[in-house]
N, C-alpha and C positions, 0 to 999 in steps of 0.2 A: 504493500500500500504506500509505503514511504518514498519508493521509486515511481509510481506515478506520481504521486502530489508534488517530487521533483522534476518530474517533465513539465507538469501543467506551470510550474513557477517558472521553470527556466523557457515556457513560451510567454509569459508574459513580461519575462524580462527583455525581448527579443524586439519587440515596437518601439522601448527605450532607448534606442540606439539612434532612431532616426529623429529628425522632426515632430515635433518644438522642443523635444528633450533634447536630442544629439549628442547623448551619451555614450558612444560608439565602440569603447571597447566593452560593455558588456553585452554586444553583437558575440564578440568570440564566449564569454562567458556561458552566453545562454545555451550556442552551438555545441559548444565544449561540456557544457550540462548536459544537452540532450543524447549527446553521441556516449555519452556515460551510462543514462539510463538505457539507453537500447541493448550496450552490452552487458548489461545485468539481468537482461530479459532471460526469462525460462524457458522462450516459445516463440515461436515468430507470431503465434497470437498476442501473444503477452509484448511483444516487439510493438506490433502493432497498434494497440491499447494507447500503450504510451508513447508511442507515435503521433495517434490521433490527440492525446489529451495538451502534448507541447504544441499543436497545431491552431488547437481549441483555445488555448492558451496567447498567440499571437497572434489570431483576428481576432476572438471574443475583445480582445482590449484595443489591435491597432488598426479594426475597422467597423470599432463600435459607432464611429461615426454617421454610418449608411442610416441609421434611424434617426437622423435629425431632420432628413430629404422627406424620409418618408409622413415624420410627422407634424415636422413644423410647417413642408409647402405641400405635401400630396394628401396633408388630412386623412390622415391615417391617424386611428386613436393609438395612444402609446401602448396601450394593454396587448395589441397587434406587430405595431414597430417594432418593440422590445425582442418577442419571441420570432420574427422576421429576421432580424437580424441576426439571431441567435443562431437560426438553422441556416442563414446565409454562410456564418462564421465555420457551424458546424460542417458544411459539405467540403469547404477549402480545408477544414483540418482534413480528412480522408486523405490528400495527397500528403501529406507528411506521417500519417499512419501507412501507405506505401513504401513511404520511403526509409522510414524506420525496420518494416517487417522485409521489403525485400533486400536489407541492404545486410538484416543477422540472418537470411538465409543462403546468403550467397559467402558468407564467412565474414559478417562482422568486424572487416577492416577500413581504417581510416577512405582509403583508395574508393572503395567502392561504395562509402557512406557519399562523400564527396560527389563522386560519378550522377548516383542514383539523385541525390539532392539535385543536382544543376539540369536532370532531363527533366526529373517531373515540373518542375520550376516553367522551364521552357513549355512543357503540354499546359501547365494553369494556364498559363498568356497565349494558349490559343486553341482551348478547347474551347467550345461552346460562346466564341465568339471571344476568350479568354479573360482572368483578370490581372493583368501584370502588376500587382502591387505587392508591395516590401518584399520584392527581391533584396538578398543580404547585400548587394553589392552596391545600392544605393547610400545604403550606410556609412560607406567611405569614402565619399565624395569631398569632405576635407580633409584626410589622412594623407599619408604619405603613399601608402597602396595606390589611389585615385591614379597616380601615373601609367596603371594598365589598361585604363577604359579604352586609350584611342589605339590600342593590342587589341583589346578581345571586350570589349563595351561591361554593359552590365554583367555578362555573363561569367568573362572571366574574373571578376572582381567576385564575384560570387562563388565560380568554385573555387580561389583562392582562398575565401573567406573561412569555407568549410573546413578545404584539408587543412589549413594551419590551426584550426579550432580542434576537429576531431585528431591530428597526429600530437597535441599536447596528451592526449591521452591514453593513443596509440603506445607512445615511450614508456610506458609503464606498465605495458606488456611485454612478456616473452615473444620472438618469434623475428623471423627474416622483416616479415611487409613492416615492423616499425622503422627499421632503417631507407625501407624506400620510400616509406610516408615524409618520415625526417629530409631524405636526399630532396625530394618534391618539394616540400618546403622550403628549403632552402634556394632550390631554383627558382622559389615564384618569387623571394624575396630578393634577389638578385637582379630577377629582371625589372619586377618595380626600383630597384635603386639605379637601373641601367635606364631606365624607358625616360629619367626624368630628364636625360640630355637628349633626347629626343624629338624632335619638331616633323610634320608630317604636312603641313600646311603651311601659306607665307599670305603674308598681307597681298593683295590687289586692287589699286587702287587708292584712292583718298579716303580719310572720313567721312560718312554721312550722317548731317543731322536728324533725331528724331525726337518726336514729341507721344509719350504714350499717355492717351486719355482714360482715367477712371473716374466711369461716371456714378459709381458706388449708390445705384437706385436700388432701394429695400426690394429684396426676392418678393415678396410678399404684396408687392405692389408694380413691379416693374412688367406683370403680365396684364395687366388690368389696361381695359380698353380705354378708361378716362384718364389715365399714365401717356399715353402716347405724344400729346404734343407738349408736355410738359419733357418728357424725355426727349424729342425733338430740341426743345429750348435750351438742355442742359448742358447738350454734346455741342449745340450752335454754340454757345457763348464759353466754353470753353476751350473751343474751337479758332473760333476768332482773332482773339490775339497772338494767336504761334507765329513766329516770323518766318520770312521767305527761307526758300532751299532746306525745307526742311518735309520727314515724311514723318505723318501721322497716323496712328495705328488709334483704331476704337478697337473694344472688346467683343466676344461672343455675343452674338443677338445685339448688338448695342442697341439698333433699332428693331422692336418687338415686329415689326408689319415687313409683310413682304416687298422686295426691292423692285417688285412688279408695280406695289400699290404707290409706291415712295419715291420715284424714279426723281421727279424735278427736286426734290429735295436735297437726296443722294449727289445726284446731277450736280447741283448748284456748288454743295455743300465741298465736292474733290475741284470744280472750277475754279473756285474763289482760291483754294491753294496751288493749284495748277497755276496760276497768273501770276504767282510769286514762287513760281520753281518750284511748288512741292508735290505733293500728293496725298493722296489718304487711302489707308488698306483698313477697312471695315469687315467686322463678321455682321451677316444679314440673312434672314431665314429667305427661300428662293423657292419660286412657283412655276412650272412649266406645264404647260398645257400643250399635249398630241391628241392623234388617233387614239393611243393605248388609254387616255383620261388625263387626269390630274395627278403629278408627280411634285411633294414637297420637300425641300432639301436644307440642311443646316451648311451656308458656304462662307464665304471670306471674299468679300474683291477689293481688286484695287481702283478705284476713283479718281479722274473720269471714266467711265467705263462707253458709256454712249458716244458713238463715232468710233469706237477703238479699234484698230486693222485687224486684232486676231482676239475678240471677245476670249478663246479657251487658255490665252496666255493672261484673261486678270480675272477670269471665276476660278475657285475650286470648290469644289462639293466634298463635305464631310464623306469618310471612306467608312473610318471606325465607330458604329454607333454604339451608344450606351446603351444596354437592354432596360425595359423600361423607362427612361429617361426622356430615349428618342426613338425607340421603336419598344414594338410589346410582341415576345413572344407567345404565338401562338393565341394571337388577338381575338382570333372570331370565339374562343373559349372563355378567356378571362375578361376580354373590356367590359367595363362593367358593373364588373362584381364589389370592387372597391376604390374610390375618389384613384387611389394611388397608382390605380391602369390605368388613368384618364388624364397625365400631367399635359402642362403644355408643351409642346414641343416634341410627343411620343408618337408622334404619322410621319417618321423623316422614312426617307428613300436613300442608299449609300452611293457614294459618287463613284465615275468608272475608276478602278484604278494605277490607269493610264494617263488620267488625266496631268498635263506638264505643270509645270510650276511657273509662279507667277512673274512680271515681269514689269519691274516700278523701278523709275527716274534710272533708267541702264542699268540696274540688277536682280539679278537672277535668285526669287526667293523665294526659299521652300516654305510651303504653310501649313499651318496642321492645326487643329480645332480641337480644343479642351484635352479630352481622353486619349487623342490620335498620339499626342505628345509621349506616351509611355511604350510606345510599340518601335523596341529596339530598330528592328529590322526595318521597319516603315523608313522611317526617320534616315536614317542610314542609306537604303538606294536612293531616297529624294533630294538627297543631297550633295550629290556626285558633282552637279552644275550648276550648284546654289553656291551665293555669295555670301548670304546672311539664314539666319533659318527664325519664323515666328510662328510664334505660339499665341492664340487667343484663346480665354476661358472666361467661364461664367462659374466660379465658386462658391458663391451666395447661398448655393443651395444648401453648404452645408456648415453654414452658421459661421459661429467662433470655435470651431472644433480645429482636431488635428489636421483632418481632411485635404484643406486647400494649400496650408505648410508641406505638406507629404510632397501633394502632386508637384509644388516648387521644385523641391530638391529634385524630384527626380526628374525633372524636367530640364534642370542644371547639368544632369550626366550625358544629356542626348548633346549637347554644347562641345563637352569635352571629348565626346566618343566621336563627331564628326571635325573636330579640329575649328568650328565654326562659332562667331559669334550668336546668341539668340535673344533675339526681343520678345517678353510676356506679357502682352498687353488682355486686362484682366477688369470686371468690371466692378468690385471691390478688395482686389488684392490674390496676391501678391503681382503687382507689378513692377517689371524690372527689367535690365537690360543686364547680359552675363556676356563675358567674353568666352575667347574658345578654349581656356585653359578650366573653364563653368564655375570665375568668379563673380559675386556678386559685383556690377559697376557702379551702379545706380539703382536705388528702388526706393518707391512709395509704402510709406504705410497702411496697412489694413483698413479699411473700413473708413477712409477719407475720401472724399472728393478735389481730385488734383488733376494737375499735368506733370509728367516727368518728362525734362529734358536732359537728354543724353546724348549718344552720340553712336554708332558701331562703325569696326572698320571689316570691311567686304574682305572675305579670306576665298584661296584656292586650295588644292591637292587634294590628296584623297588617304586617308588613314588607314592601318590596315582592318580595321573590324568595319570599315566603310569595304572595303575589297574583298573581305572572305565573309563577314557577316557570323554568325552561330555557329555555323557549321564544322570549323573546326572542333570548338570545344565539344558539340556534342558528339563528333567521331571520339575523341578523345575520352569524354563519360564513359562510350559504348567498347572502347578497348581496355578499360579498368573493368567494366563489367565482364566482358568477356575473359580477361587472365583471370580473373576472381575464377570463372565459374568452371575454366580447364584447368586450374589450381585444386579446384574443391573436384573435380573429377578425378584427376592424379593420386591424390590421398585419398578418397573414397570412388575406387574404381565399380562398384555395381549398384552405386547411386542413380 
């Protein structure tokens, strides 16, 4: 009993690590905990157990936030939330009860605890449409490790994280694999101290001025139809005074009405900077009407868009939707049944994902919409020929929680893993501008109404997790799994 109540603590020590704590080394702590209780297991049931309880233990706390959406904007009574979110928490521990149970069936070593962590890690962030949050490797994005993201992005920061966590505990085993957990070790820490003279990108070009607006309109009122020309007025006049040569970024949704309905607004709103050298990159919900019906999308463009020679280089259409957020699985079932299937913004349509990247005042900029921001790989091929990389979000939903701090940070590693500056423009925070090394440059306060001016400089080349992407690391998982498993066959040959 005293070894599970030890998993379930040391998965709640494991959120500690990130955002707004950022207490980072009991990341190895909690690892180091858990990879202890699994080898104390009787059973690879019992591996399991306490598997899933360390799992239960790092969402039940670092994504207890999901019921703030639910009850504070989707009207959901708490009595509901609560135990929603609970069984949210519960199905994402299952993959760390996997990964606990298959890692003491395949012999219970550092190597292959390490392996099995970083695959299943990879399948959360894209099963079921995936949910890439508190991967380990986020956690070190101000450590001295962070010099391997633009190596092997989150992932190999992640499985470094592990095997130097589980081979502290490996050493205190008998047997060969502690010496080659230890050798491993020692290699990753080697090349993090090698990677820091490293550069994989170079400036091109000048500085560009930018202005990011946060219009910090209450969740709770900024969808409401008598909201709209008041938020029209908010984004105008703090608008207004940005000075020439400069580009302006609004947030996600900034304008709630579609850019069909709002055209001379929009219009007017990118002209009036346009005749002082700038522009404006807006998120705007997006209405298309075919043959097939009515198609509605969450996109990002850059303004003026009317008259523009190649309209598909200044839309993008959201790729990665939120489930229930902005689409509802399995609709014609559940809409309906409660307020919380019915948010605003859950009828989106996902955009092609071929669609190019956008193209403001001669640069080349990759754009991504709230969530899109956490999908290693995405981020990564779209930025091959980008100059600068943004991000808009709408984080309102989810209060003064940890929530919208999380999605920051991680949205700081996509910076450093592409060698690229990125601008956050956010509609109560975090808004900010990170260079490509994904330090903070500039940022606004939470929950004010401001402009940040800043500045980014246009970078090129291409890093190598921009060139080989996951792939490697996960051959590399799958050949720790595989020695583990003709290891454990050699020593038990009629297994």
């Amino acid at each position: 009993m005293r070894h599970r109540l030890l998993a379930l603590i040391a998965g709640l020590l494991f959120p500690l690590a990130f955002a707004p704590y950022d207490l980072w080394p009991l990341l190895f702590v909690s690892v180091a905990a858990g990879f202890w209780c699994q080898q104390q297991a009787g059973s690879g049931k019992e591996a399991f157990l306490r598997g899933w309880l360390y799992g239960l233990g790092m969402f039940g706390f670092g994504v207890s936030w999901v019921h703030v959406s639910m009850h504070d904007y989707g009207y959901m009574p708490l009595w509901m939330a609560i135990p929603f979110t609970a069984m949210f928490a519960a199905f994402l521990a299952l993959f760390y009860g996997l990964t606990f149970s298959l890692s003491w069936r395949l012999g219970r070593s550092a190597l292959v605890f390490a392996g099995i962590w970083l695959l299943l890690d990879w399948l959360r962030g894209w099963l079921l449409t995936g949910f890439p949050w508190l991967y380990a490797g986020y956690a070190l994005i101000d450590t001295p490790l962070a010099s391997l993201a633009p190596l092997g992005g989150v992932w190999l920061l992640t499985l470094a994280t592990v095997l130097l966590s589980a081979t502290l505990i490996q050493l205190r085993q008998p047997g060969p694999l502690r010496w080659v957990a230890a050798g491993l070790s020692v290699l990753v820490l080697l090349t993090a101290i090698a990677s820091h003279f490293l550069t994989f990108t170079h400036a091109n070009g000048p500085e560009q001025k930018v202005a990011l607006v946060q219009g910090n309109i209450p969740q709770d009122l900024k969808w409401q139809i008598s909201m709209r020309g008041e938020t029209r007025r908010i984004y105008h006049e703090l608008t207004r005074e940005i000075p020439a040569d400069t580009l302006v970024l609004w947030p996600e949704s900034a304008m709630t009405e579609f850019y069909q309905t709002i055209t001379d607004f929009i219009e007017d709103e990118g002209n009036q900077l346009a005749d002082r050298n700038g522009a404006l990159i807006t998120g705007i919900p997006w209405r298309s009407v075919s043959d097939a019906g009515i198609t509605y999308r969450n996109s990002i463009a850059a303004i003026p868009l009317r008259d523009s020679e190649n309209d598909s280089e200044r839309v993008y259409h959201k790729q990665k939707l939120v489930p229930f957020g902005e689409y509802v699985p399995m609709q014609s079932l559940i809409r309906g049944l409660i307020p919380f299937f019915d948010l605003p913004m859950s009828g989106f349509t996902p955009g092609d994902p071929s669609q190019p990247n956008l193209q403001v005042l001669g640069h080349t900029v990759a754009p991504f919409i709230c969530y899109e921001i956490l999908y290693p790989q995405l981020v990564a091929s779209r930025s091959h020929d980008a100059d600068v990389l943004v991000t808009i979000s709408n984080d309102a939903w989810f209060g003064t929680s940890a929530g919208p701090v999380q999605h920051f940070q991680m949205a700081r590693l996509r910076a450093l893993e592409t060698g690229r500056w990125l601008l956050r423009g956010t509609n109560n925070g975090v808004t900010a501008v990170i260079d490509h090394q994904g330090r903070i440059v500039d940022a606004l306060p939470q929950f004010e109404r401001d402009v940040l001016y800043s500045h980014y400089q246009p970078r090129t080349g291409i890093t190598p997790f921009m060139a080989l992407g996951v792939w490697p690391w996960l051959v590399l998982s799958g050949l720790l799994l595989l020695s583990a498993m003709l290891g454990r066959k050699k020593k038990h040959p009629h297994i």
